[in-house]
N, C-alpha and C positions, 0 to 999 in steps of 0.2 A: 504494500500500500504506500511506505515511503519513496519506493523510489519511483512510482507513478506518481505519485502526489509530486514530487521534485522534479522530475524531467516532464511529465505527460505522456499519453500514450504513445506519439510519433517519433518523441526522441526517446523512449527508454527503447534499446536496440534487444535482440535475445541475447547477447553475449553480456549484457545490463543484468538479465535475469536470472541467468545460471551463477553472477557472481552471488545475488541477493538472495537468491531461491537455495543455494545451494547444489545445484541440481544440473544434468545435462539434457541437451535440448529435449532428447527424444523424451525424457524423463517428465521435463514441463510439459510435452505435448501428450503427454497420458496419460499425469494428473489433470492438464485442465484443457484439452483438448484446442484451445486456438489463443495466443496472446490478449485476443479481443475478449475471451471466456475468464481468461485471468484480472482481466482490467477489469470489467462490468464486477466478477469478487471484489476486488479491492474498492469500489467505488461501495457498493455494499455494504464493509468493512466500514469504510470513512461513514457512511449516513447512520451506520446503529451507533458506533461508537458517541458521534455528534448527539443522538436521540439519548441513550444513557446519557450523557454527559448531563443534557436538559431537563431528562426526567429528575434524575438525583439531584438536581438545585432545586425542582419544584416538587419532590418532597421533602427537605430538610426546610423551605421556606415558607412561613405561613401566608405569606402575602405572593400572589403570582407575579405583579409587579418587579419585585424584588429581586422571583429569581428570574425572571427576564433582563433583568439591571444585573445581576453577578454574569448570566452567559455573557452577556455585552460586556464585561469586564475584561475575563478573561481573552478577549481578544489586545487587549494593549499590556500584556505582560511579556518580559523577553525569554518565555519559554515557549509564546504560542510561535515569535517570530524567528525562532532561534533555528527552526527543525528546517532551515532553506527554500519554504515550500509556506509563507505566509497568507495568501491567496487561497480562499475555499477549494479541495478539489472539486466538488461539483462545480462550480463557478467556472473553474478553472477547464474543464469537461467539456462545460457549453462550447465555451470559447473558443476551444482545441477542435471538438468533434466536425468532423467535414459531413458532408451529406453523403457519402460513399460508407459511413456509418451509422446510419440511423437507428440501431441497436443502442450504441451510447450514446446519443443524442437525447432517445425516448428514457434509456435509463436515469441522466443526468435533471432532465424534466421532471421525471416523476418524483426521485429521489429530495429536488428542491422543494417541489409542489410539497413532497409530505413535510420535512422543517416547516414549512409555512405555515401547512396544517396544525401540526405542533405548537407551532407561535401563536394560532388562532384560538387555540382550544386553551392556553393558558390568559390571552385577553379576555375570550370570552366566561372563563372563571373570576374573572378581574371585576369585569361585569355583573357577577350573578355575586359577587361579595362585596358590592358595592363602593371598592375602589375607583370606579368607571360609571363615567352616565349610564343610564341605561339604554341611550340611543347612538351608544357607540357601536361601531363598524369591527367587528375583530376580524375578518377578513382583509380588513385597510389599514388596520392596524398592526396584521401580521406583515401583511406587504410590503409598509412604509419600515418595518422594524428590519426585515430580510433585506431591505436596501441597507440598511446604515449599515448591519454586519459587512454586508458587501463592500460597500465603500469602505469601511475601516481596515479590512482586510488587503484592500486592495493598495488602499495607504502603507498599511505594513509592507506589503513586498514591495512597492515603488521605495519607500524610504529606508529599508532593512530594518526597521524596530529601533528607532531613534528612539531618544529619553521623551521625545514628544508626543507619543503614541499611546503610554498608558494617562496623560493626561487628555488626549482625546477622546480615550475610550470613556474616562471617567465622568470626560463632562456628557457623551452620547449616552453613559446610561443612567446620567441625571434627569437627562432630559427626560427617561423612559420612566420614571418615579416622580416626576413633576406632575405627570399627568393623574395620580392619585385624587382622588376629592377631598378625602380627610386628613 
């Protein structure tokens, strides 16, 4: 997963993956039958782990605001930006995937689509516990939240994880706790 996450699919080569995999070619071609079935894994990999990450701040957190405001945190620390690979790989997916693959194209869609989902279903708890009008949007407000990761992200890898990054992160996930009522 890191060294797609680091290169993408086009530049990590197979001689990339026999160093990482440990493994020789025929050997990856048996386990996982085509570099593109290994990638779609790994892409996988990247969206549960991302979803654990989310779930376990929104159960440790009583308020969902909150742990919406720690995920957003964690993106300007320099251990998110440290691993070479600061930019979403789904993000990163889109951006890469050509229409000559439209397997990781659809998979990188739906994978964002679900975070989103994710991000919605902890607004729209935000909502039913009264931190949130009750005529808010948690579909727009997953949207608009899946953007700023975005951008923040995308800042980390333009800028490598400057000192100026977890204070960005800090103030985008003030913003996301401003929006509280009480």
């Amino acid at each position: 997963m890191l060294l797609f996450w680091q290169k993408g699919f086009h530049a990590t080569s197979l001689k990339d993956l026999e160093g990482a995999l440990q493994m020789k070619p025929g050997s990856i071609y048996s386990a996982f039958h085509s570099k593109q079935a290994l990638y779609l894994e790994a892409l996988e990999r990247y969206l549960r782990i991302s979803r654990d990450t989310l779930a376990a701040l929104a159960a440790r957190e009583a308020s969902p605001l909150s742990a919406l405001a720690h995920f957003l945190r964690r993106f300007g620390t320099p251990e998110m930006t440290q691993r070479g690979a600061a930019i979403c790989m789904i993000v990163k997916t889109l951006v890469d995937a050509t229409k000559e693959e439209p397997e990781i194209q659809a998979a990188a869609k739906a994978h964002l689509a679900t975070m989103t989902g994710d991000f919605a279903a902890l607004f729209a708890k935000a909502i039913a516990q009264g931190e949130l009008p009750a005529d808010a949007n948690p579909q727009l407000l997953a949207r608009k939240f899946q953007m700023s990761i975005t951008a923040l992200r995308f800042e980390a890898q333009r800028s490598g994880g400057d000192e100026g990054l977890s204070e960005l992160a800090e103030e985008m996930a003030r913003d996301v706790e401003r929006q509280r009522l009480s």
